[in-house]
C-alpha positions in Angstrom: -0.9 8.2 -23.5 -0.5 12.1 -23.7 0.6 14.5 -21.1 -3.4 15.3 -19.7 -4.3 11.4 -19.0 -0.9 10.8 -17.1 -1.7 13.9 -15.2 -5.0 12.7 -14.5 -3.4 9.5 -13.4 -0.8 10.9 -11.1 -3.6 13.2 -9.4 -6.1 9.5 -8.7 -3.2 8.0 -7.2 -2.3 11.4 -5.0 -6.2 10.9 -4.1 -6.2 7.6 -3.2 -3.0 8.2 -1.1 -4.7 11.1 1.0 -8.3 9.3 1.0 -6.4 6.3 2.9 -4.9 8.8 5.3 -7.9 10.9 5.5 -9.6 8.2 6.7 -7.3 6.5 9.2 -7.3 9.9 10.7 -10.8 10.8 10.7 -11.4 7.2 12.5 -9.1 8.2 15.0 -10.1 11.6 15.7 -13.2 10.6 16.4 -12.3 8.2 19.0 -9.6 10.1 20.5 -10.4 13.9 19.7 -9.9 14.5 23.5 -6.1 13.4 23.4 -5.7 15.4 20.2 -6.9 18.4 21.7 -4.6 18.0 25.1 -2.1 17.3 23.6 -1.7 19.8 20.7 -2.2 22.4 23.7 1.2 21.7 24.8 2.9 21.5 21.4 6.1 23.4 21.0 6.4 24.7 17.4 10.1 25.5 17.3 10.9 21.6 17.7 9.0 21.0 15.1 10.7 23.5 12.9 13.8 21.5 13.5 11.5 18.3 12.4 10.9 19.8 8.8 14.3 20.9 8.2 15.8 17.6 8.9 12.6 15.8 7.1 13.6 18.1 4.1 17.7 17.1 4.6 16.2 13.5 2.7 15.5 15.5 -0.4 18.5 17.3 -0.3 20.7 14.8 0.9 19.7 12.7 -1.9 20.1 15.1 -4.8 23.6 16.0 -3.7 24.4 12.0 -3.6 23.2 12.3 -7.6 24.8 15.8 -8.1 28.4 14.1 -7.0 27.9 11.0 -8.8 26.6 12.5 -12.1 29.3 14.9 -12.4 32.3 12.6 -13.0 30.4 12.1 -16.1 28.2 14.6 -16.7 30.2 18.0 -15.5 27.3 20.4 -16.9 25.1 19.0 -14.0 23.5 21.6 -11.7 23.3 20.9 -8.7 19.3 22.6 -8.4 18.5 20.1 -11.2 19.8 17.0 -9.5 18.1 18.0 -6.1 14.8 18.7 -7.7 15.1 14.9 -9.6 15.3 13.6 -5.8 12.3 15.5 -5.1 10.5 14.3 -7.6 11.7 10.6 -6.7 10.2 11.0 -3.2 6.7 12.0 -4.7 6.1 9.0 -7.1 8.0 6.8 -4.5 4.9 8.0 -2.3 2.3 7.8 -4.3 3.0 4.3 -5.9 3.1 0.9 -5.0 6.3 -0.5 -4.0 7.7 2.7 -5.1 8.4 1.2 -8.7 7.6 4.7 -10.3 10.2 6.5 -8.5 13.2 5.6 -10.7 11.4 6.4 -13.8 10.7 10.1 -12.8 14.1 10.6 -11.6 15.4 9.8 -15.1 12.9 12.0 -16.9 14.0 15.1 -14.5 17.6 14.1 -15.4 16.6 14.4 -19.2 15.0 17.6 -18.7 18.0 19.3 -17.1 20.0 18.1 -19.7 21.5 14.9 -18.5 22.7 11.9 -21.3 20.7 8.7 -20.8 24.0 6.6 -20.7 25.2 8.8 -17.4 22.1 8.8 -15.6 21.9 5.1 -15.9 25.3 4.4 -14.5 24.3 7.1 -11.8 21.2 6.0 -10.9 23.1 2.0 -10.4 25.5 3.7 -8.5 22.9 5.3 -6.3 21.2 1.7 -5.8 24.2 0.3 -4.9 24.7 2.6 -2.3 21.5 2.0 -1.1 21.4 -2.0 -1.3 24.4 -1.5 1.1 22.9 0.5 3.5 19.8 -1.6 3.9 22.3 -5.1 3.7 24.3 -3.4 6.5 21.6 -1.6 8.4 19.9 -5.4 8.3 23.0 -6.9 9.5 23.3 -4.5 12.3 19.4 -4.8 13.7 19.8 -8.9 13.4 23.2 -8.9 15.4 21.4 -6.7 17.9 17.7 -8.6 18.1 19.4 -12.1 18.4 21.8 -10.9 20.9 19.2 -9.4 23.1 19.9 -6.2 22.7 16.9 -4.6 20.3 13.8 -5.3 22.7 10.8 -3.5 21.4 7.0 -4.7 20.3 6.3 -5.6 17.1 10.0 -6.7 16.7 9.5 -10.3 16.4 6.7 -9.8 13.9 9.5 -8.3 11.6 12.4 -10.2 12.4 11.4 -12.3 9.3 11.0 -9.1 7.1 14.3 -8.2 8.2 15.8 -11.3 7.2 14.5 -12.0 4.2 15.2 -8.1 2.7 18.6 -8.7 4.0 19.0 -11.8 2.0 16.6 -9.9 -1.3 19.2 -6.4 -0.6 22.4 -8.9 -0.5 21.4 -10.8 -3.9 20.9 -7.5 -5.4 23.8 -6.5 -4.7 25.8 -9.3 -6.0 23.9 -9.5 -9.1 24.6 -5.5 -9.7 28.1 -6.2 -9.1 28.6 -8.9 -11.2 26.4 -7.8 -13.5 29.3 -4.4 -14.4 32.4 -6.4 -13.9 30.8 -9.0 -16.2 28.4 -7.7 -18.9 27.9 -10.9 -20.9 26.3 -11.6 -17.6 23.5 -9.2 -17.5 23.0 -9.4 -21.2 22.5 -12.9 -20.9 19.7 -12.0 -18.1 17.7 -9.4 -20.3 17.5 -11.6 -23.3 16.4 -14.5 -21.3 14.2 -12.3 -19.4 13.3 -10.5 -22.8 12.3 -13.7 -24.7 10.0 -14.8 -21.8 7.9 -11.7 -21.6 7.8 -11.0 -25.8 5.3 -14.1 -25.8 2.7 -12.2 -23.9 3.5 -8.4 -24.4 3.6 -8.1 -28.7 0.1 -9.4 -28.5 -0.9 -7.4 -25.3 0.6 -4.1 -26.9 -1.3 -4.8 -30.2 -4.4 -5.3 -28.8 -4.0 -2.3 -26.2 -3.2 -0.2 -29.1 -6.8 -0.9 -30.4 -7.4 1.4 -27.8 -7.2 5.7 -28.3 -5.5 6.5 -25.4 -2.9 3.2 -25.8 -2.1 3.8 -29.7 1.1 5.1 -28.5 2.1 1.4 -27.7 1.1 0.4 -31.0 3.2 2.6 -32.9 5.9 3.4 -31.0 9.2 2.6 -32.9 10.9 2.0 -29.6 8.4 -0.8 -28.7 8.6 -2.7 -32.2 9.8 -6.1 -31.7 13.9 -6.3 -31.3 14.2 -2.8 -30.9 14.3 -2.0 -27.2 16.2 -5.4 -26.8 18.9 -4.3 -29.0 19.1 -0.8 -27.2 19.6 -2.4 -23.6 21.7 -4.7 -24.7 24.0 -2.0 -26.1 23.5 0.2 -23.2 24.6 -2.3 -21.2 27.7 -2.0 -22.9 27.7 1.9 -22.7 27.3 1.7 -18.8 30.0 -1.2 -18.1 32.2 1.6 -19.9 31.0 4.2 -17.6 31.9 2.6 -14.9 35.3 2.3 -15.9 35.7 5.9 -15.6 34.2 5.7 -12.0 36.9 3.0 -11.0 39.6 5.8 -12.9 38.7 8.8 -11.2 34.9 8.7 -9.2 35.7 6.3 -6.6 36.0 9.0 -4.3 32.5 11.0 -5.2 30.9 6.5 -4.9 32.4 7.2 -1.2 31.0 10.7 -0.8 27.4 9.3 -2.4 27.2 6.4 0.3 28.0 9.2 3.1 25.2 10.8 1.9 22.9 8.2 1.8 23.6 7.1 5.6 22.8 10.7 6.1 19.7 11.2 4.2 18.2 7.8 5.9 19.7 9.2 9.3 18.3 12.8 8.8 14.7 11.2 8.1 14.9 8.9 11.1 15.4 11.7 13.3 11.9 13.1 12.7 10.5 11.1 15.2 12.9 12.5 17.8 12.1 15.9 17.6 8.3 15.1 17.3 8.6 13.9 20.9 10.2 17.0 21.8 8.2 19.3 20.3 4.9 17.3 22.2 6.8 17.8 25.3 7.6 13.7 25.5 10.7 12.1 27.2 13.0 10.7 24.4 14.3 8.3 27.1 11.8 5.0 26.3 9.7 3.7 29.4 11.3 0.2 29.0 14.0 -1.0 27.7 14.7 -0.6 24.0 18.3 -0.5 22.8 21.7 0.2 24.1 23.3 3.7 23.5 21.4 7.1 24.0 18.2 8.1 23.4 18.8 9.6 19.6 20.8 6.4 18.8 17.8 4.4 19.8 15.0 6.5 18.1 17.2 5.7 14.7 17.5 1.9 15.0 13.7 1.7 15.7 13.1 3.9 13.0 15.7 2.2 10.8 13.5 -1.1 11.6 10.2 0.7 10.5 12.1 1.8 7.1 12.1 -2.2 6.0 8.6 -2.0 6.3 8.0 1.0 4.2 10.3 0.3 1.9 8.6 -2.9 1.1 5.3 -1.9 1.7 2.4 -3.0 -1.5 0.2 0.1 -0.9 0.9 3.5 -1.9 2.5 6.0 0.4 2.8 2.8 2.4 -0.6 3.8 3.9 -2.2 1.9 6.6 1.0 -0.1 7.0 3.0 2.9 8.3 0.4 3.8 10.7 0.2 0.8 12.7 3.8 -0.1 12.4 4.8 3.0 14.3 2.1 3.3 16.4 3.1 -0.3 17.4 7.5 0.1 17.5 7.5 3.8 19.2 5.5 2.5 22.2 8.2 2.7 24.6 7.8 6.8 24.5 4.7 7.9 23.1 1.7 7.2 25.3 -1.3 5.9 24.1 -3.0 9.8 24.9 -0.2 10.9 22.7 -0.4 8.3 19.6 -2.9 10.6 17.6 -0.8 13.8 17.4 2.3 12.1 17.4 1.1 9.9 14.2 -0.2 12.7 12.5 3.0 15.3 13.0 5.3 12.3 12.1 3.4 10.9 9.0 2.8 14.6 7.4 7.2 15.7 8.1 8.2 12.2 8.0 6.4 11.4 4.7 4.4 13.6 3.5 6.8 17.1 3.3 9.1 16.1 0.8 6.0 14.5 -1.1 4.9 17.9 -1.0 7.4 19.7 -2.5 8.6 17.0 -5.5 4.6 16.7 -6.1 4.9 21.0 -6.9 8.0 19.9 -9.6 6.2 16.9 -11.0 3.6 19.4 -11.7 5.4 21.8 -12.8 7.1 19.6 -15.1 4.0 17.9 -16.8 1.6 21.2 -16.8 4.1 22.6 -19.5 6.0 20.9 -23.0 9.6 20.5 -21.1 9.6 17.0 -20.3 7.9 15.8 -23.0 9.8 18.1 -25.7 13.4 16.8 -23.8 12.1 13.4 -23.8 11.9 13.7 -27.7 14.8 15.2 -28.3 17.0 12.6 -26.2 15.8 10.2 -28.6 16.4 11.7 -31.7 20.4 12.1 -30.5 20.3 8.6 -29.6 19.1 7.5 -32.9 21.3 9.7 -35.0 24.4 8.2 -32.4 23.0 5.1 -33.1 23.2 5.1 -36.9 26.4 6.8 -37.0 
């Protein structure tokens, strides 16, 4: 598959995402163009200013959790190229289902600036740790509240289930990448139990798909010869377990800066929603009761709740799903004259901003040779390390 069909690929699934939105707004516009109008008369703009710039704190937030962690092995690192992989992570997070892409195009970014394979991989497991443990705690923390009476809000219930069984899904994961480093014979066992059950189906499915012109890559691709890529996960594995031995030496401190970081870049895209309200004029004291604590604190547990939602969410951009979920959870303060513009502001800072700008790097990235020409030579220095 060259550089021009996964382009064309990227830009269908960026349609699709905006055609979904497109059309849950048009629908509503046109039953509630009155509210829209009233209530955008009122907007104050320099609230929503402060919106963006938290909305973009997600982005660079993140990099900075993958420019601390990549250093301690990786000290050429710049700290622009590990912000702009973050970027790029947000856009194919948005524009695929169940964000499986977004890992991918982090690494690729990672290549491109210059980044060993071995250290991004042991990076980017650090990063998911830090992020299975702020969804495991942040799951603990809304199920002490909901079944002590203390989280009331509608549309809870419906997710109280969700909640439970991510928490359970985030709290496996975590285990399993735990004693998956302290042990490697452990997750070497997985991937060649995991590798013989899909070689069945895939050698045949790969042959036949590279029957195909724009497939013949899969066909002929050294790396996806049978063996091959077993063999280089397995010794990866190896290489990583080593790399974290260094963390446990001398990183545990940037692993404790990384998880600050990630509590902040959730935190920073849950407030969104609170200066939305201020910037349409709303009270960010809820109607009814919600939560205890004040009104900021609140506005980030019931935004904390909407994030299992998204997170786990099959369609891309999480689109449909998002809509109704916070239309239905920030009912204690936006009125229903006020869903309309207060759905559109949040889904385009909340969501859409930082799609935005890793969408101009992805872009950027593919309209030239630099990913693909990086991508190449990685391998070549992995072979020759390889057979020496």
């Amino acid at each position: 598959m060259n550089r021009a069909t996964l382009i064309r690929g990227i830009q269908l699934i960026v349609a699709l995402t905006l055609a979904t939105f497109a059309f849950l707004l048009w629908r509503a516009v046109t039953l509630k163009q009155a509210d829209l109008s009233s209530a955008l008369s009122t907007l104050n703009p320099l609230w929503l200013l402060v919106a963006a710039a938290f909305a973009l704190q997600e982005g660079v937030c993140g990099g900075t959790r993958m420019f601390v962690l990549g250093r301690v092995l990786c000290p050429r690192l710049t700290w622009r190229t590990a912000v702009s992989s973050e970027f790029v992570l947000m856009f194919v997070a948005g524009v695929t289902p169940g964000q499986l892409g977004a890992p991918v195009a982090q690494v690729a970014t990672l290549v491109e600036g210059g980044m060993p394979f071995d250290a991004i991989a042991t990076a980017e497991l650090l990063t998911a740790f830090c992020t299975l443990l702020f969804f495991l705690l942040s799951g603990a923390a809304l199920m002490v509240l909901r079944t002590q009476g203390l989280l009331v809000v509608p549309g809870a219930a419906g997710l109280d289930w969700l909640v439970g069984f991510s928490s359970v899904v985030f709290g496996a994961a975590l285990l399993a990448l735990i004693l998956c480093v302290v042990h490697p014979p452990l997750l070497k066992g997985i991937l060649r139990v995991g590798g013989n059950a899909l070689a069945m189906p895939w050698h045949p499915l790969r042959r036949g798909l590279g029957l195909v012109p724009w497939f013949k890559v899969l066909r002929e691709s050294p790396t996806l010869q049978p063996g091959i890529l077993g063999e280089r996960l397995l010794r990866a594995v190896d290489r990583v377990h080593e790399g974290f031995a260094v963390y446990l030496q001398r990183g545990r401190w940037a692993v404790l800066q990384a998880f600050g970081l990630t509590v902040a870049f959730f935190w920073a895209r849950f407030s969104v929603a609170f200066f939305i309200l201020k910037g349409l004029g709303l009270s960010t004291t809820p109607h009814t009761y919600v939560a205890p604590g004040p009104a900021f604190a609140q506005i980030i547990t019931v935004q904390t709740l909407l994030n299992f939602a998204l997170y786990l969410s099959p369609t891309p951009g999480a689109s449909g799903i998002a809509e109704a979920g916070s239309n239905t959870l920030m009912s204690p303060w936006v009125p229903t004259a006020y869903e309309l513009p207060y759905l559109v502001l949040w889904r385009i800072l909340a969501l859409f901003l930082c799609m935005f700008v890793g969408g101009a790097y992805v872009f950027r990235y593919l309209g030239t040779d630099v990913l693909e020409r990086r991508a190449r030579e990685a391998e070549a220095a992995q072979r020759a390390l390889e057979g020496g």
